[in-house]
Z-matrix of the N, CA and C atoms (Angstrom, degrees):
N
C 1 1.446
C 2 1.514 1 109.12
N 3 1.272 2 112.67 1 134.67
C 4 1.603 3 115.00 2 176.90
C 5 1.570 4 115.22 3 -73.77
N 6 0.945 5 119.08 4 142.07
C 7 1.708 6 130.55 5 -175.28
C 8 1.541 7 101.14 6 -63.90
N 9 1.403 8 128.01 7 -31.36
C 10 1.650 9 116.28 8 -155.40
C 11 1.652 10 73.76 9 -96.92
N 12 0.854 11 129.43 10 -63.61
C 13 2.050 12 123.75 11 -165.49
C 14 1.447 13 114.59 12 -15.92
N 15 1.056 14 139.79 13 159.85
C 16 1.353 15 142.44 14 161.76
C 17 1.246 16 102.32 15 -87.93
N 18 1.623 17 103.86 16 144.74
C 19 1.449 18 116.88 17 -176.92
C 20 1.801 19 99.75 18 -59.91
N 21 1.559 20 111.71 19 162.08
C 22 1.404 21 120.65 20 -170.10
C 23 1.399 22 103.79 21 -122.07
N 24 1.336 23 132.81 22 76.84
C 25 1.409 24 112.80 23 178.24
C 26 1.612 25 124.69 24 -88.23
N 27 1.312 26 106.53 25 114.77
C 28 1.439 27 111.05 26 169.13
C 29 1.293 28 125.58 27 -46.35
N 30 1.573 29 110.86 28 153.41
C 31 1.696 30 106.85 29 166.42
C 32 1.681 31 101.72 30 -141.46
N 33 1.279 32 117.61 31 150.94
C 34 1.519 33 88.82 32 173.18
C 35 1.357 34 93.57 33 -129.40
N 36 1.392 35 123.07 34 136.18
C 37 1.204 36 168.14 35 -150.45
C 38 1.861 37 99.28 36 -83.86
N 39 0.856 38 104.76 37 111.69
C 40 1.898 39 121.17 38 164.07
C 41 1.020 40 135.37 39 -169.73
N 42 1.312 41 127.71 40 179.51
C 43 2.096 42 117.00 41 -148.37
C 44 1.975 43 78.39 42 -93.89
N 45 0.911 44 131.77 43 27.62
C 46 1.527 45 111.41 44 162.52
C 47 1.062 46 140.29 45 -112.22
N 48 1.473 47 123.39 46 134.50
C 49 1.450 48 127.78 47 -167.41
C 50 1.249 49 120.67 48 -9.41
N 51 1.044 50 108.13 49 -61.20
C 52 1.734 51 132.64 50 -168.80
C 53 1.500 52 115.06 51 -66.45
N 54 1.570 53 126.48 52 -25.90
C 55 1.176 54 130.42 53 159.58
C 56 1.455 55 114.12 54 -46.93
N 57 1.689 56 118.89 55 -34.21
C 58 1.160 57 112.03 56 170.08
C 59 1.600 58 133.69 57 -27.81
N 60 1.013 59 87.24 58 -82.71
C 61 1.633 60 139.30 59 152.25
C 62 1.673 61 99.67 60 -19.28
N 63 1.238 62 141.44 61 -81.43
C 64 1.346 63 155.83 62 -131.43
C 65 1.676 64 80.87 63 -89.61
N 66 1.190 65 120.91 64 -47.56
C 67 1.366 66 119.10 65 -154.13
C 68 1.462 67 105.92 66 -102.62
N 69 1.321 68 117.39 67 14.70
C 70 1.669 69 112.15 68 -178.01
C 71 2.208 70 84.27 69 -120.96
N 72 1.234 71 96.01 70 -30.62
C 73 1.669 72 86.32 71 169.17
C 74 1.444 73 120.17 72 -73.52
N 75 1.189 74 115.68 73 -42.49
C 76 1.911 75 120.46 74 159.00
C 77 1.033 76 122.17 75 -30.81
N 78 1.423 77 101.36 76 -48.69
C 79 1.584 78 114.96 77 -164.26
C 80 1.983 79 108.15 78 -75.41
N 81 1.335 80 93.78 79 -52.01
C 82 1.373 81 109.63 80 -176.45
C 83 1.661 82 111.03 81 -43.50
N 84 1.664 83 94.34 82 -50.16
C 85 1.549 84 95.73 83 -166.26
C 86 1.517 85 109.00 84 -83.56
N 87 1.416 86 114.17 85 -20.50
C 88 1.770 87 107.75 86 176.80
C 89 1.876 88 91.02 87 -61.68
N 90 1.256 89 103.51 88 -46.86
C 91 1.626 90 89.23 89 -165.34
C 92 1.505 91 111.39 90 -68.15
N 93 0.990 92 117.30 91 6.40
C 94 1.600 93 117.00 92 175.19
C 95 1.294 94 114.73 93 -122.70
N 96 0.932 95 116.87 94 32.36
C 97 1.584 96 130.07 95 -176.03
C 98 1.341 97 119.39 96 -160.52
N 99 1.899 98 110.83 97 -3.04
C 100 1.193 99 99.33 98 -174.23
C 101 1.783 100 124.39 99 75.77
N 102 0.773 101 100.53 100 10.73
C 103 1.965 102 121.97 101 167.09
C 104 1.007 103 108.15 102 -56.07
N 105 1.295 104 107.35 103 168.73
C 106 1.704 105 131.25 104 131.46
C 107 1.465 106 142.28 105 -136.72
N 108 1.356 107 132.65 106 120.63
C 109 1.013 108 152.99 107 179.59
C 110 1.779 109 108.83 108 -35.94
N 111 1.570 110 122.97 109 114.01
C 112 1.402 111 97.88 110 137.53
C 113 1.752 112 113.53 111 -149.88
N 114 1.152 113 91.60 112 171.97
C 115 1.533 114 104.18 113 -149.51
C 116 1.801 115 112.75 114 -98.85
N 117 1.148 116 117.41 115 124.86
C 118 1.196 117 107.48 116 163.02
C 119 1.360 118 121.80 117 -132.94
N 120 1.978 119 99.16 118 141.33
C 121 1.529 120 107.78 119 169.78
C 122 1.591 121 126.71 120 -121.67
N 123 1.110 122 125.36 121 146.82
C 124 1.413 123 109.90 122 -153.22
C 125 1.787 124 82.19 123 -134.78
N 126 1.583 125 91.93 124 114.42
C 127 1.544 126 115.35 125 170.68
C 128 1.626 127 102.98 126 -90.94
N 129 1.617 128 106.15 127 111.09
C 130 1.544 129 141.67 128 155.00
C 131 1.203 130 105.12 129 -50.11
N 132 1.139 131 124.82 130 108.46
C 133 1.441 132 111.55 131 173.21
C 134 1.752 133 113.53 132 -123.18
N 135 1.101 134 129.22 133 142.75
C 136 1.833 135 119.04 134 -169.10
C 137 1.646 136 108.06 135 -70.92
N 138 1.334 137 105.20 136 161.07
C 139 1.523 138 106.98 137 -161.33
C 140 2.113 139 88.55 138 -119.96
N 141 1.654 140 82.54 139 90.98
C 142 1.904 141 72.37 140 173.55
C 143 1.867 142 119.52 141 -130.80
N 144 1.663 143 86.03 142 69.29
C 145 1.363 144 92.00 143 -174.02
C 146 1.563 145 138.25 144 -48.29
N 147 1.233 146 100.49 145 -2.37
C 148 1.440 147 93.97 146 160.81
C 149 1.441 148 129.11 147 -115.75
N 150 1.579 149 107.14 148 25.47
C 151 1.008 150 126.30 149 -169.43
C 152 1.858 151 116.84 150 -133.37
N 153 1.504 152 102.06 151 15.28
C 154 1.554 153 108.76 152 174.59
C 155 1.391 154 136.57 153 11.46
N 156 1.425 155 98.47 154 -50.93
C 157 2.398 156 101.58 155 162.55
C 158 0.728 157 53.23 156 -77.08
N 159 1.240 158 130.97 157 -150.83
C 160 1.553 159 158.58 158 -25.59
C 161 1.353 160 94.80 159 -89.22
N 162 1.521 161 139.04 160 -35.83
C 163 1.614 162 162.03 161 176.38
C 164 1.778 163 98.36 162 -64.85
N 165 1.499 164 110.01 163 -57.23
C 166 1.548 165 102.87 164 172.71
C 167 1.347 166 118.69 165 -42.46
N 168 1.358 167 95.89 166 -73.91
C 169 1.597 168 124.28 167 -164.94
C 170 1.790 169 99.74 168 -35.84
N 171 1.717 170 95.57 169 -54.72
C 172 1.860 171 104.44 170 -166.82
C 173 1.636 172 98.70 171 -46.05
N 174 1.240 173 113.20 172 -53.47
C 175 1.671 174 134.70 173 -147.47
C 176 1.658 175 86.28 174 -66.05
N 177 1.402 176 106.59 175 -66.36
C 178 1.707 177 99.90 176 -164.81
C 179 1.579 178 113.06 177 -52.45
N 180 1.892 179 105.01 178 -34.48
C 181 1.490 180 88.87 179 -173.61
C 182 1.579 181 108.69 180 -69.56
N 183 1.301 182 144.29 181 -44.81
C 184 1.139 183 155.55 182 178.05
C 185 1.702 184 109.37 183 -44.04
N 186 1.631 185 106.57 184 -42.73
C 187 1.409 186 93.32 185 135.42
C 188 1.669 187 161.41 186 18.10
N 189 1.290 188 67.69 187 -118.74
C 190 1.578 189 105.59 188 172.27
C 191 1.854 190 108.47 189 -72.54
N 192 1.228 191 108.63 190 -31.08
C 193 1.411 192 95.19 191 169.54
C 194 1.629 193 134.99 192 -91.49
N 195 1.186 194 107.39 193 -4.48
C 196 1.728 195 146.93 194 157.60
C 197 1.476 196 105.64 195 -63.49
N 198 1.823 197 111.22 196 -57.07
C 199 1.489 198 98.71 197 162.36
C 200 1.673 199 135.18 198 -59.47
N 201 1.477 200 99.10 199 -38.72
C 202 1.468 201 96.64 200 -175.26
C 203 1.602 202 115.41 201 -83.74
N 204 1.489 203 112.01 202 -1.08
C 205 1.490 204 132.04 203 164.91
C 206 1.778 205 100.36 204 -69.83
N 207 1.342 206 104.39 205 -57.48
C 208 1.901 207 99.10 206 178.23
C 209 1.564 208 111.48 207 -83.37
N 210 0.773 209 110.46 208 22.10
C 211 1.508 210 112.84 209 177.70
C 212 1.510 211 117.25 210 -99.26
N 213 1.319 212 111.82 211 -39.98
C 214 1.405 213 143.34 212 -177.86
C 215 1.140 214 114.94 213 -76.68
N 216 1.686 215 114.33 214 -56.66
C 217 1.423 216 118.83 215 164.94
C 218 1.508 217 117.81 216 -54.14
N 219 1.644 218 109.57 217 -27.08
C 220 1.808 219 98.40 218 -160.94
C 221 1.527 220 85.29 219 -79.98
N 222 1.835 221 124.63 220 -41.78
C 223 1.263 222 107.25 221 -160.77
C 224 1.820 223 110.45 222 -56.27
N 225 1.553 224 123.92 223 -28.98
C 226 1.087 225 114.13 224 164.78
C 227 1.555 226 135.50 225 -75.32
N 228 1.013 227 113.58 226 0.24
C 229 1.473 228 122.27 227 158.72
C 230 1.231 229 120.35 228 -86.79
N 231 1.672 230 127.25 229 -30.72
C 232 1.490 231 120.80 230 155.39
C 233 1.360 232 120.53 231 -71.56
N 234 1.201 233 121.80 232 -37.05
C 235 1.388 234 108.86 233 -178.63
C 236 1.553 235 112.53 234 -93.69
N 237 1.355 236 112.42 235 27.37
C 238 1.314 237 121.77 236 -178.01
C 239 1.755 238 102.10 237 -113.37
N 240 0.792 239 102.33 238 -37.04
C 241 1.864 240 110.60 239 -166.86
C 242 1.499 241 84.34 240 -141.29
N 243 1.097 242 160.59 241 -97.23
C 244 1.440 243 164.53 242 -113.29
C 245 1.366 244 112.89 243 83.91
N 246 1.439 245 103.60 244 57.95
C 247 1.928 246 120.77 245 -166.73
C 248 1.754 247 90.99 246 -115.67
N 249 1.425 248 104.77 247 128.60
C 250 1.602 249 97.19 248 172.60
C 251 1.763 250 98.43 249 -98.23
N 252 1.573 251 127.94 250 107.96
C 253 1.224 252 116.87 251 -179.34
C 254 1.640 253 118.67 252 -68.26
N 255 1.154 254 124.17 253 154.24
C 256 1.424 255 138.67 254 156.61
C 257 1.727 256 96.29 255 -53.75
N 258 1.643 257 104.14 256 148.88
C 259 1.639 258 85.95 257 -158.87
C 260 2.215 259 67.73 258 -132.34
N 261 1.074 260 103.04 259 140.96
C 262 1.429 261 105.43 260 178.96
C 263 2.017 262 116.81 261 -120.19
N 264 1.201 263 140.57 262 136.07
C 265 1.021 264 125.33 263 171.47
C 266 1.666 265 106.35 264 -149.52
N 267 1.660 266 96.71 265 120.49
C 268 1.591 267 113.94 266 160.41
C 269 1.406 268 126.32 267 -101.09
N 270 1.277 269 93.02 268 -168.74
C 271 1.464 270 82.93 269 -175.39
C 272 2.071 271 89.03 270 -156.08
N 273 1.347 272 106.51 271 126.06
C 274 1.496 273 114.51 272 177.58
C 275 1.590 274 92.77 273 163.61
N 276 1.615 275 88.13 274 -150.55
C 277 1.341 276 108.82 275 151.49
C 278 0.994 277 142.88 276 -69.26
N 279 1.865 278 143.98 277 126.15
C 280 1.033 279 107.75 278 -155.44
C 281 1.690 280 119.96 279 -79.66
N 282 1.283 281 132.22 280 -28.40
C 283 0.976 282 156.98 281 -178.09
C 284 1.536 283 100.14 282 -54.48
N 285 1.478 284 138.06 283 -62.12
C 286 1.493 285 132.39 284 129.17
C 287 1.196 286 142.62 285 17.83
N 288 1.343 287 94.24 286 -75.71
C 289 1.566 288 125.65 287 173.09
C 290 1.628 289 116.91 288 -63.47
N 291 1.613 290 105.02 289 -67.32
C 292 1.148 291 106.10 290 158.13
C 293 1.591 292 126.62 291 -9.81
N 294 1.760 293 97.93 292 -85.51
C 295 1.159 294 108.47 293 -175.13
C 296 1.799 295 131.43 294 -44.57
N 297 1.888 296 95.31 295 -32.80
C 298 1.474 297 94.66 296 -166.10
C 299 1.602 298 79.56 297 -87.71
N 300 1.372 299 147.08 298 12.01
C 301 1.423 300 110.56 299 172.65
C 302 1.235 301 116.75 300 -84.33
N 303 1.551 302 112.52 301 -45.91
C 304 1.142 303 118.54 302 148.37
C 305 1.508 304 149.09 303 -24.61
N 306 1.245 305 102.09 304 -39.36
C 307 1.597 306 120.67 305 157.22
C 308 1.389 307 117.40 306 -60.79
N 309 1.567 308 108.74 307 -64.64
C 310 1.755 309 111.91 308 155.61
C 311 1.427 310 132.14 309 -8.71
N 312 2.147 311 86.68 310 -72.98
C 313 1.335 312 106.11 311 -171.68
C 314 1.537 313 135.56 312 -88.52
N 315 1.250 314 107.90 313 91.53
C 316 1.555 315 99.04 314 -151.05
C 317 1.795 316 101.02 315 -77.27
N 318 1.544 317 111.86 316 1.63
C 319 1.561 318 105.41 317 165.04
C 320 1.396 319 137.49 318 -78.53
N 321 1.590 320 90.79 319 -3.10
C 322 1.613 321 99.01 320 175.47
C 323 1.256 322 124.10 321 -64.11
N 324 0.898 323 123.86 322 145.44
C 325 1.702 324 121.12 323 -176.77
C 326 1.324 325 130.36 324 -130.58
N 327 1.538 326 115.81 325 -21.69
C 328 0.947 327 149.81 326 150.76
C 329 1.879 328 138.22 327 -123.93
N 330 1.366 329 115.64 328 149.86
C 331 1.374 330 85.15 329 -176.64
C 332 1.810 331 85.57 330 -131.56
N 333 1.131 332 138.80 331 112.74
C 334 1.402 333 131.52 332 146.76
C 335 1.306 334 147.85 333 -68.00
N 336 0.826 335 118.82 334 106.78
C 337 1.596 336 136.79 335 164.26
C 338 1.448 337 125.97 336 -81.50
N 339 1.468 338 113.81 337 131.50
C 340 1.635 339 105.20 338 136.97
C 341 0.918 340 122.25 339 -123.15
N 342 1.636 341 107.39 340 178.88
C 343 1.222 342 117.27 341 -129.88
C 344 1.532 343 98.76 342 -117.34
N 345 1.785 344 139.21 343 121.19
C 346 1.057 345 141.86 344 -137.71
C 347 1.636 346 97.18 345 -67.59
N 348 1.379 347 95.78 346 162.54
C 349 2.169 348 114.00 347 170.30
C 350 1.509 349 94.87 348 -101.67
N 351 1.121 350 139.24 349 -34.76
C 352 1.562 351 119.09 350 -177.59
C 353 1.602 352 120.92 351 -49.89
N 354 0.886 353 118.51 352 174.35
C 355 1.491 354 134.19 353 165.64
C 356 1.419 355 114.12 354 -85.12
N 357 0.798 356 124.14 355 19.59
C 358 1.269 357 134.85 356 -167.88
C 359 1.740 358 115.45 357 -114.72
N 360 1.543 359 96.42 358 -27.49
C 361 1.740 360 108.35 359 160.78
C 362 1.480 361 101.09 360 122.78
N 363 0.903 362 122.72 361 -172.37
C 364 1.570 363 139.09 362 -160.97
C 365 1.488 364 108.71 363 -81.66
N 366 1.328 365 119.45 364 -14.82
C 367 1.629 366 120.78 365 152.66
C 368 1.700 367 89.35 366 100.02
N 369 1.500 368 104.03 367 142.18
C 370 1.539 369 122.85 368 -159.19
C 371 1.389 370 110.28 369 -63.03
N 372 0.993 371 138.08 370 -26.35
C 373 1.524 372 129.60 371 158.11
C 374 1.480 373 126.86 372 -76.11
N 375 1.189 374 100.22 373 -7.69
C 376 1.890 375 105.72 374 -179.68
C 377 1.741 376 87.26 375 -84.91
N 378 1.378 377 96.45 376 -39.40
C 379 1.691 378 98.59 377 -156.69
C 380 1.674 379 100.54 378 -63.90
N 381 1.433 380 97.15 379 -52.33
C 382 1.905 381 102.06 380 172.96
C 383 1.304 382 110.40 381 -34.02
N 384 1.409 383 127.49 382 -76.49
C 385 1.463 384 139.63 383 -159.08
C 386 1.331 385 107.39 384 -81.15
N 387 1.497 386 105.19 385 -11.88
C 388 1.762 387 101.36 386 162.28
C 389 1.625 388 112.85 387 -90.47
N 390 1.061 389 124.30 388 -2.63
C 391 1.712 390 135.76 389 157.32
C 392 1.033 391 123.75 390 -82.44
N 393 1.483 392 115.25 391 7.77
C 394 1.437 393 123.87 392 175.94
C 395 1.525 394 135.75 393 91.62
N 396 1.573 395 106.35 394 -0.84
C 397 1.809 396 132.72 395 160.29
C 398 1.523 397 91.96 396 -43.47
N 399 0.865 398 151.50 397 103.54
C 400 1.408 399 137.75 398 134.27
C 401 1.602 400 122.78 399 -130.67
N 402 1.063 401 88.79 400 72.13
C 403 2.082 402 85.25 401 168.60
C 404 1.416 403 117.64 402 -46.38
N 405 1.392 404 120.60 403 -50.02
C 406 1.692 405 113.43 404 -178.42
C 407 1.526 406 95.71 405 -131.78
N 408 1.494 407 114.34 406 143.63
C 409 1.928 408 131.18 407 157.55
C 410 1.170 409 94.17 408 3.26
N 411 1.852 410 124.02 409 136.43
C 412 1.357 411 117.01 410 158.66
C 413 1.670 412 87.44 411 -138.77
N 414 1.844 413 100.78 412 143.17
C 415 0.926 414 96.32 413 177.81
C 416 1.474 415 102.92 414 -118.41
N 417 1.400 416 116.18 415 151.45
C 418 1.469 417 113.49 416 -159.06
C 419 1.914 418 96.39 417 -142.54
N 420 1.886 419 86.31 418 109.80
C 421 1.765 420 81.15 419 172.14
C 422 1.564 421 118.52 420 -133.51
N 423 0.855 422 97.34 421 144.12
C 424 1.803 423 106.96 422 178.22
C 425 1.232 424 106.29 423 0.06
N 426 1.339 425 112.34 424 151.59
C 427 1.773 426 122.14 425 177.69
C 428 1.556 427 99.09 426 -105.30
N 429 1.351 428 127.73 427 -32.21
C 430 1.360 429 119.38 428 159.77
C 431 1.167 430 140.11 429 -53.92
N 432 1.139 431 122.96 430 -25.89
C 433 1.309 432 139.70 431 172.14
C 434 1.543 433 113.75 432 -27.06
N 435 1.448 434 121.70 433 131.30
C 436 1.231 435 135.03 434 162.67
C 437 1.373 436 138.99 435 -53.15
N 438 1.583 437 165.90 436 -121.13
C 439 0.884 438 127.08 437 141.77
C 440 1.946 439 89.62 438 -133.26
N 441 1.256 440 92.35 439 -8.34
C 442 1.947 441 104.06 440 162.79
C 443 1.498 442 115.16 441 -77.90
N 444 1.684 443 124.58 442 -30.74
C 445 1.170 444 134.57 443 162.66
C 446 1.444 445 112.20 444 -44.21
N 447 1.383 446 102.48 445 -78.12
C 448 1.475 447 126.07 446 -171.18
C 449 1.940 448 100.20 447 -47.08
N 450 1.234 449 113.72 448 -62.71
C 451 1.505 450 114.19 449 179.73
C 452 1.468 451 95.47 450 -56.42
N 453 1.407 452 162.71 451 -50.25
C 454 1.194 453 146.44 452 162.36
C 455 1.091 454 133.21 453 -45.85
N 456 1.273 455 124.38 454 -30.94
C 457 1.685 456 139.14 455 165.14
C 458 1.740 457 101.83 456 -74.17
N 459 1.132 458 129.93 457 -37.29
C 460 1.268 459 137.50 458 -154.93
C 461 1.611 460 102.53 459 -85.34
């Protein structure tokens, strides 16, 4: 990463609570540091190789709903800070994906997460990069968090 660039903090984009959260702290701190936001969503798509539509069809809708997932988030990152994010979309696994964007992107600088409210645990990418995966800084904060919290931590 070049020294004059603005730091790049990732967020990655999903229908869970806690994405809230991850992506209103991203946002906060690119705008207080002079950052920039970008976003990733990673469209799941079913693997039914002997069934080609049926594999299209899945893939495009997953798609298209990955877009209107980064679409939503960017409008809250502009009217949150007035940050236009980098808007990113794969398609695999997300944990996968992740990684090779990162590999890609040598402007990343950070990657944020939070960290799940279920009982179920802190959710499979906290758990990854909490096992010690970390190519670049990840910062990882509560999924409970308020949105007066988060602007105080931020």
């Amino acid at each position: 990463m070049s020294d004059t660039r603005p730091r790049k903090f990732l967020v990655v984009i999903d229908k869970t609570p806690e994405c809230a959260v991850a992506l209103r702290f991203a946002t906060r701190r690119a705008q207080h540091t002079g950052g920039r936001v970008s976003l990733l969503c990673v469209a799941e798509g079913g693997d039914f190789q002997q069934w080609k539509g049926v594999e299209e069809i899945m893939r495009d809708e997953a798609h298209l709903a990955a877009e209107n997932l980064l679409h939503t988030a960017a409008k809250a990152v502009n009217e949150l800070a007035g940050i236009i994010p980098e808007l990113v979309i794969e398609h695999g696994r997300p944990a996968d994906c992740l990684l090779d964007l990162i590999k890609r992107d040598k402007d990343i600088s950070i990657l944020v997460l939070a960290a799940g409210t279920a009982k179920e645990g802190p959710g499979p990418l906290v758990a990854l990069f909490a096992a010690g995966v970390q190519p670049v800084p990840v910062t990882i904060v509560p999924g409970r968090l308020s949105d007066a919290e988060v602007d105080a931590l931020a």
